[in-house]
C-alpha positions in Angstrom: -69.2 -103.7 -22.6 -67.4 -102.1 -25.6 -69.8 -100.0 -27.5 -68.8 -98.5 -31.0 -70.1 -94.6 -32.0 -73.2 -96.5 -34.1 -74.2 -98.1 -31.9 -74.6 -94.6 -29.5 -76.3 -93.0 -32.0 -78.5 -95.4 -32.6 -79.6 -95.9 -29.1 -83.4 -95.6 -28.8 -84.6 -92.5 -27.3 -86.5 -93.8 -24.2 -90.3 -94.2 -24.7 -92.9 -92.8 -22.5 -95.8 -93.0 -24.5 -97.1 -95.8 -22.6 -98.0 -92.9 -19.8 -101.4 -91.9 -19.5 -101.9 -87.9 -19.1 -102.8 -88.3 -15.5 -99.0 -89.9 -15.0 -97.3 -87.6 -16.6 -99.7 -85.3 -14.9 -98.6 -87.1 -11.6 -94.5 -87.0 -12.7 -95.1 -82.9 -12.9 -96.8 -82.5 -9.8 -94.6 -84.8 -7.8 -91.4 -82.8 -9.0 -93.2 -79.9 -7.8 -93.9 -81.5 -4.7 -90.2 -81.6 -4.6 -89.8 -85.5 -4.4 -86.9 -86.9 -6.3 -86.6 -88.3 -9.7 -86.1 -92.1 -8.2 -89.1 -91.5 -5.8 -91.3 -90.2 -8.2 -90.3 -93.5 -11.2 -91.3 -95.8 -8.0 -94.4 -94.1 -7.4 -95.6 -93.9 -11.2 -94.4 -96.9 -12.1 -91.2 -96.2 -14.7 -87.7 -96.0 -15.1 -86.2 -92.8 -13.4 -84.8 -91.7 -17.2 -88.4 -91.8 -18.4 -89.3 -89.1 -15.0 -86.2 -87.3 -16.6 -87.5 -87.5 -19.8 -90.9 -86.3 -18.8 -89.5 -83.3 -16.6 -87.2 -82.2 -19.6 -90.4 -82.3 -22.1 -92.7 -80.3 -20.5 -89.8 -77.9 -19.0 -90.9 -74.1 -19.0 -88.2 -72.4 -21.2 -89.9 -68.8 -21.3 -86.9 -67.8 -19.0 -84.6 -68.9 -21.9 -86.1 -67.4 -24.2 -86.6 -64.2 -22.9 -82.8 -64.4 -22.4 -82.4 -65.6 -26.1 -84.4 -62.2 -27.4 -82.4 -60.1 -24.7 -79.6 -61.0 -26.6 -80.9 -60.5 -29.6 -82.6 -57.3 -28.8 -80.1 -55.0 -30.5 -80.4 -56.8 -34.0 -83.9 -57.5 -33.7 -84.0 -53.3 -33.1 -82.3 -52.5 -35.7 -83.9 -54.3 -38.0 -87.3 -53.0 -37.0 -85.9 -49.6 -37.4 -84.6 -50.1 -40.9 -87.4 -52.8 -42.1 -90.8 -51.5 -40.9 -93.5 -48.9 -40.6 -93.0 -46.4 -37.6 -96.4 -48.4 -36.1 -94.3 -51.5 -35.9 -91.2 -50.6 -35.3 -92.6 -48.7 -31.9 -94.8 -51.5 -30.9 -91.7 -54.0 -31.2 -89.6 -51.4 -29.8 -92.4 -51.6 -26.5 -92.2 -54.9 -25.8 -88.3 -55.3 -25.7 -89.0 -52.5 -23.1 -86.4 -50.4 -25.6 -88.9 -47.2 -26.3 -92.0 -47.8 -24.2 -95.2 -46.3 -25.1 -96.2 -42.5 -23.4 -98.9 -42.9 -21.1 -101.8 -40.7 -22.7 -104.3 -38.8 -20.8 -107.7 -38.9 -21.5 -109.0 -36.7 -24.5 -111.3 -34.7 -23.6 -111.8 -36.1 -20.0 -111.6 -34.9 -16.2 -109.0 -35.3 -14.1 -109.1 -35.0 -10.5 -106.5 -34.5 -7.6 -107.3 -34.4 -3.9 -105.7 -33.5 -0.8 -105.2 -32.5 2.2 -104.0 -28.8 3.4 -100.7 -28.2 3.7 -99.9 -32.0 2.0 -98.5 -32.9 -0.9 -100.7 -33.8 -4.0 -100.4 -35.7 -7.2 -97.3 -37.0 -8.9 -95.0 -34.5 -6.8 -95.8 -36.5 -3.4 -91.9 -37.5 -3.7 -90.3 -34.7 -6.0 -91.5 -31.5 -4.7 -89.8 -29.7 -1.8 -92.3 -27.6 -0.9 -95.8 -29.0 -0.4 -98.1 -28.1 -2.5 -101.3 -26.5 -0.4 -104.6 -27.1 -3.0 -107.1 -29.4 -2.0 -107.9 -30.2 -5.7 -106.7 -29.5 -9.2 -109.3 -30.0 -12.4 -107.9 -30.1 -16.1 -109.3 -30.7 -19.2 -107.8 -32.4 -21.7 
């Protein structure tokens, strides 16, 4: 059959709005079942390009797009730098994992370290050569 370029671009997008929820609901959970595209059109009752169609629909994309603001991290940056308020520019800056926030200790709280004589205690568990020997440490903040 000799088709011309109109006619492929006017070719219908396949319709599956004749599926209930629950089947497209059943097409989702079937392809996470890992049963094939053909299997899962028998089962439902529809053509395997409308399983296809389904599938490609309700795709997740999040990976994609976090690999779309990767790439886009540096402009994105730099335009926070030179656009906003030092506020925004740190909390966009955070969540591109490009200047993360300090960890803050508590104001005027209590903090606590115990241990055991002779052991390491605290944050230098892995860094300090020598153990350190108190059984607590108190600080204000």
């Amino acid at each position: 059959m000799d088709h011309t370029a109109s006619e492929t671009l006017t070719k219908p997008i396949p319709d599956f709005s004749r599926l209930s929820m629950a089947d497209e609901a059943l097409i989702l959970k079937l392809h996470d079942d890992g049963r094939p595209q053909t299997s899962i059109a028998d089962m439902v009752g529809c053509s395997q390009s409308t399983v296809s169609l389904v599938l490609r629909t309700f795709a997740d994309t999040r990976l994609e797009a976090k690999r779309v603001l990767a790439n886009g991290a540096r402009k994105l940056a730099e335009r926070v730098v030179n656009d906003s308020d030092v506020d925004q520019a740190l909390e966009v800056l955070d969540r591109l994992d490009v200047a993360p926030k300090r960890q803050q200790s508590a104001s005027g709280g209590v903090n606590i370290l115990i241990g055991m004589p002779g052991q390491a205690i605290g944050p230098d568990i892995t860094l300090s050569p020598v153990p350190r020997t108190e059984i607590a440490e108190f600080s204000t903040g």
